[in-house]
C-alpha positions as CSV (number, residue, x, y, z in Angstrom):
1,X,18.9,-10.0,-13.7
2,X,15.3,-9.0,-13.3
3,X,14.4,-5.3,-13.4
4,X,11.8,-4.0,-10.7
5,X,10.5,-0.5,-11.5
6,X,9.2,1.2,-8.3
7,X,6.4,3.8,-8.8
8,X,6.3,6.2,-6.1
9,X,4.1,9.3,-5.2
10,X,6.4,10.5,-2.3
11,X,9.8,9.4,0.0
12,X,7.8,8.4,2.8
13,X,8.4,4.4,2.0
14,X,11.8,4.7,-0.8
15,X,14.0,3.4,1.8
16,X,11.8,0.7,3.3
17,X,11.4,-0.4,0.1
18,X,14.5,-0.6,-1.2
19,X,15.8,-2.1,1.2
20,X,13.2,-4.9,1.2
21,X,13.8,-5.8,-2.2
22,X,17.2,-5.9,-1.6
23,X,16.9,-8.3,1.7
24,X,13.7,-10.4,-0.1
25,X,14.7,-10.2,-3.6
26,X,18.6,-9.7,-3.8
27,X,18.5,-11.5,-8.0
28,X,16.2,-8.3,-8.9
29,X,17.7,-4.4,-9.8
30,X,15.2,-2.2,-8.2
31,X,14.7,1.0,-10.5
32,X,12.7,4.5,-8.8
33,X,10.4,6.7,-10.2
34,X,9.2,9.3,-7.4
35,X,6.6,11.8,-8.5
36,X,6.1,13.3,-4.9
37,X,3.3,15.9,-6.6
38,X,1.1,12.8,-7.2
39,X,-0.1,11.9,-3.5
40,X,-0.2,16.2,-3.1
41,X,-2.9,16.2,-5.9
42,X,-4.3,13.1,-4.8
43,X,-4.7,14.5,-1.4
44,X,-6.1,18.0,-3.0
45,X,-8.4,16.0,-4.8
46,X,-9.7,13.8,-2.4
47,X,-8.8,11.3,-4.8
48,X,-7.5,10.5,-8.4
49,X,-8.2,12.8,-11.2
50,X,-7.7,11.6,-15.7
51,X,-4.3,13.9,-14.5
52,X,-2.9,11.5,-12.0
53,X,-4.4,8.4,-14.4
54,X,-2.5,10.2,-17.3
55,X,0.7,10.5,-15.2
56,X,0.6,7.5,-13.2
57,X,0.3,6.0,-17.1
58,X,3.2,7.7,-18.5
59,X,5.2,5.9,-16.0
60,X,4.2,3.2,-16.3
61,X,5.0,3.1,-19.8
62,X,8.3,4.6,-19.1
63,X,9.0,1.7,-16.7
64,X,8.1,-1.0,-19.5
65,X,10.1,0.8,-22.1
66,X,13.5,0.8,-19.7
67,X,12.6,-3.1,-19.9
68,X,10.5,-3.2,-16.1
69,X,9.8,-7.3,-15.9
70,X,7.3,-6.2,-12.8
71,X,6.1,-3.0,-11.7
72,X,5.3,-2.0,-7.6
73,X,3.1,0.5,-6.9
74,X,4.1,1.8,-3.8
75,X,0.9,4.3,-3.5
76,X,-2.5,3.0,-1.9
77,X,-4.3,6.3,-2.6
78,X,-3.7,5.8,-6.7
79,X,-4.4,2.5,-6.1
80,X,-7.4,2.4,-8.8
81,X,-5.4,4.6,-11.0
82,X,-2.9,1.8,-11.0
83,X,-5.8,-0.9,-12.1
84,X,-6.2,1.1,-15.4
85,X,-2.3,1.5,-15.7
86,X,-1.4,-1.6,-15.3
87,X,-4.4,-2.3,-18.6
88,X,-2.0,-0.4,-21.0
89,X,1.3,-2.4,-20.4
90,X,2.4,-6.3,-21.0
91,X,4.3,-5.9,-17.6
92,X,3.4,-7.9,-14.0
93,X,1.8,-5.2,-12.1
94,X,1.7,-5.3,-8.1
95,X,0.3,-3.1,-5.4
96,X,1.9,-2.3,-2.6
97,X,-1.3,-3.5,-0.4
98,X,-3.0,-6.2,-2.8
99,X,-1.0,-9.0,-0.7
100,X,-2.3,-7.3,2.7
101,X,-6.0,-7.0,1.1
102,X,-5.7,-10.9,0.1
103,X,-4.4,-12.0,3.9
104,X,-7.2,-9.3,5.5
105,X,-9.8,-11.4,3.9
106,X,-8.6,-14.8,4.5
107,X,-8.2,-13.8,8.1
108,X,-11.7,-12.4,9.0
109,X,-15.1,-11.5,7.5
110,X,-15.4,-8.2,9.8
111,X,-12.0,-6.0,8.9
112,X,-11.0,-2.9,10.3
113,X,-9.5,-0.2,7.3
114,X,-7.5,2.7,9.5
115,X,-6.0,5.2,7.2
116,X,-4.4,8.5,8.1
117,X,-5.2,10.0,4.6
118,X,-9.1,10.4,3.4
119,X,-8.0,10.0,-0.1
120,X,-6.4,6.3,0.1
121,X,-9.7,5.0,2.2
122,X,-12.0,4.5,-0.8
123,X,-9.1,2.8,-2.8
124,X,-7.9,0.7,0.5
125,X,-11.6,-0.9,0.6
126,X,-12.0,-1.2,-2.7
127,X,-8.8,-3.7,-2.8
128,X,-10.4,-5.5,-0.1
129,X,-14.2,-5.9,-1.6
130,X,-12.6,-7.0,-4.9
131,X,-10.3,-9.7,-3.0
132,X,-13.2,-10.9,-1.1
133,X,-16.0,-11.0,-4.5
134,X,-12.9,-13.4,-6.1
135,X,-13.3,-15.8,-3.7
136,X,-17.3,-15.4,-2.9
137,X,-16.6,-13.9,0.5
138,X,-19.3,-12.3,2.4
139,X,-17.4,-9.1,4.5
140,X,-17.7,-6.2,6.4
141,X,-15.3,-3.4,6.6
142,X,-15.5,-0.5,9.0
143,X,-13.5,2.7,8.3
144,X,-11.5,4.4,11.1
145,X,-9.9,7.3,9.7
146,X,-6.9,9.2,11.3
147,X,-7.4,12.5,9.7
148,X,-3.8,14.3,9.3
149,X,-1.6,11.9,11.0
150,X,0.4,11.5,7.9
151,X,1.3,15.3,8.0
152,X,2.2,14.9,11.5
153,X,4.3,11.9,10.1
154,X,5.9,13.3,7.3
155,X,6.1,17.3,7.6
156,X,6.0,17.8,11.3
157,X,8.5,14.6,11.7
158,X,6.5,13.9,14.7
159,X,6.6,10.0,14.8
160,X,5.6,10.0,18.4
161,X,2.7,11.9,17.9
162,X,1.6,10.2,14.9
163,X,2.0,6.3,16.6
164,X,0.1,7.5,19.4
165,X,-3.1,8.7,17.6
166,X,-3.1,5.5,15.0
167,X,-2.3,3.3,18.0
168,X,-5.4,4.6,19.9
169,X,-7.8,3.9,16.8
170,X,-6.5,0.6,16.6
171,X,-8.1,0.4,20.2
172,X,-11.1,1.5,19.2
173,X,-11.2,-0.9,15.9
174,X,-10.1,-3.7,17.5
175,X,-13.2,-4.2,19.8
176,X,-15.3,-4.6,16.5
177,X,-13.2,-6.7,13.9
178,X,-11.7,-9.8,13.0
179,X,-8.6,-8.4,11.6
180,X,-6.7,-4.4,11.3
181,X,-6.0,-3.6,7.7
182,X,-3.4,-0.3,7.9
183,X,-3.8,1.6,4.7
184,X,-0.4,3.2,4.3
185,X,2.8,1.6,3.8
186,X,4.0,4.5,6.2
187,X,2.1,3.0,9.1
188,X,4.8,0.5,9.3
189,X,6.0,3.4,11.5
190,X,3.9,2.1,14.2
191,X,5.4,-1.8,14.1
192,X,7.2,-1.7,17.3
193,X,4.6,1.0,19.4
194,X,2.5,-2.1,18.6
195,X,4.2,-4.8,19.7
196,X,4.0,-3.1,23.1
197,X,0.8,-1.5,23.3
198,X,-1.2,-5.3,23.7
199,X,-3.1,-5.4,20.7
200,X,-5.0,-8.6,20.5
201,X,-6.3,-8.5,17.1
202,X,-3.7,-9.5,14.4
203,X,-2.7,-5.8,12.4
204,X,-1.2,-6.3,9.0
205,X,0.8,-3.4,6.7
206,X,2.0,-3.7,3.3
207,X,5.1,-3.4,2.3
208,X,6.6,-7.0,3.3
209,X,3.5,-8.5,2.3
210,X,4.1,-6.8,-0.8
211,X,7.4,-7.1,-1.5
212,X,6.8,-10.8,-1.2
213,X,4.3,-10.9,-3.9
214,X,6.8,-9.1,-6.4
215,X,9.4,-12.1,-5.2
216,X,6.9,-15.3,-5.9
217,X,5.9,-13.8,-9.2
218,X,9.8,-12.6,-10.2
219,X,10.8,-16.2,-9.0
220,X,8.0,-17.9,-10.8
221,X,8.7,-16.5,-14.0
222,X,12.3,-17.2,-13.5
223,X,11.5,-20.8,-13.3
């Protein structure tokens, strides 16, 4: 059985996750690491410091060592900080948004980046730039941040609240996009709020698209 090592920086997705590995990829043991001082330093930060690169390492390592065959980075905001991990192990790596950043592009050339954290915008567009310079694609991307709405997510437990202010950037993005790229795997809060609120452009999140990368690339190396 294949081991799946999931890195994460808080709790906010550990059950989604799990649970979609075990629906997507039932022949794969899914193994946690949860460092939930990460994103709080990340967030301090503004972004990811040789600490969080040095810790985000050391788990990575860990994971390899316990005898990981893939590796799921569950945090966009240490999303860079994963590229250089993922340099120091012989282990599949795969981000939680690199299969959203790969459909974004194929979808449109104008895409919308709504995050509810400043620190995981710059990593978020940097995913999508790099996906779009593989395949020689001209794009724009306009940022819409929703400044504290993860707080109001995850330590007010307001989930309400928080749909209701992503939902009305999504409005606002929509009039000016091809495609609505949401940066945190948390968003996927707001799945059915937008199924009902008429949103006309197509919205992607993460972790299924992600979850389904791990799978072709566990399955392909079965085979």
């Amino acid at each position: 059985m294949k081991k799946v090592y999931i890195i994460h920086t808080s709790l906010v997705s550990y059950e989604e996750l799990n649970s979609l590995f075990k629906d997507i990829v039932p022949e794969a043991k899914v193994f946690n690491i949860v460092d939930d001082s990460l994103l709080a330093d990340v967030m301090a930060n503004v972004g990811i410091t040789p600490k969080i690169i040095a810790r985000l390492c050391s788990y990575y390592k860990e994971a390899e060592n316990n005898g990981a065959d893939l590796i799921f980075n569950q945090c966009s905001s240490v999303g860079d900080a994963s590229d250089i991990a993922a340099n120091i192990v012989n282990v599949d790596v795969v981000k939680v948004d690199e299969a959203m950043a790969e459909n974004a592009v194929a979808m449109g050339s104008d895409i919308a980046v709504i995050a509810t954290v400043k620190s995981t915008m710059k990593p978020s567009c940097n995913l999508i730039k790099n996906k779009a310079k593989l395949i020689g694609k001209d794009i724009m991307i306009k940022q819409y941040l929703v400044d504290g709405a993860l707080d109001i997510l995850m330590k007010e437990k307001d989930k309400a609240k928080h749909n209701r202010l992503v939902i009305e950037k999504i409005k606002e993005a929509e009039k000016h996009c091809d495609v609505i790229v949401l940066a945190q795997g948390s968003m996927t809060a707001l799945l059915d709020d937008i199924n009902n609120a008429d949103i006309k452009k197509h919205v992607l999140t993460s972790p299924y698209l992600g979850v389904m990368k791990a799978r072709d690339i566990l399955l392909k190396n079965i085979i």
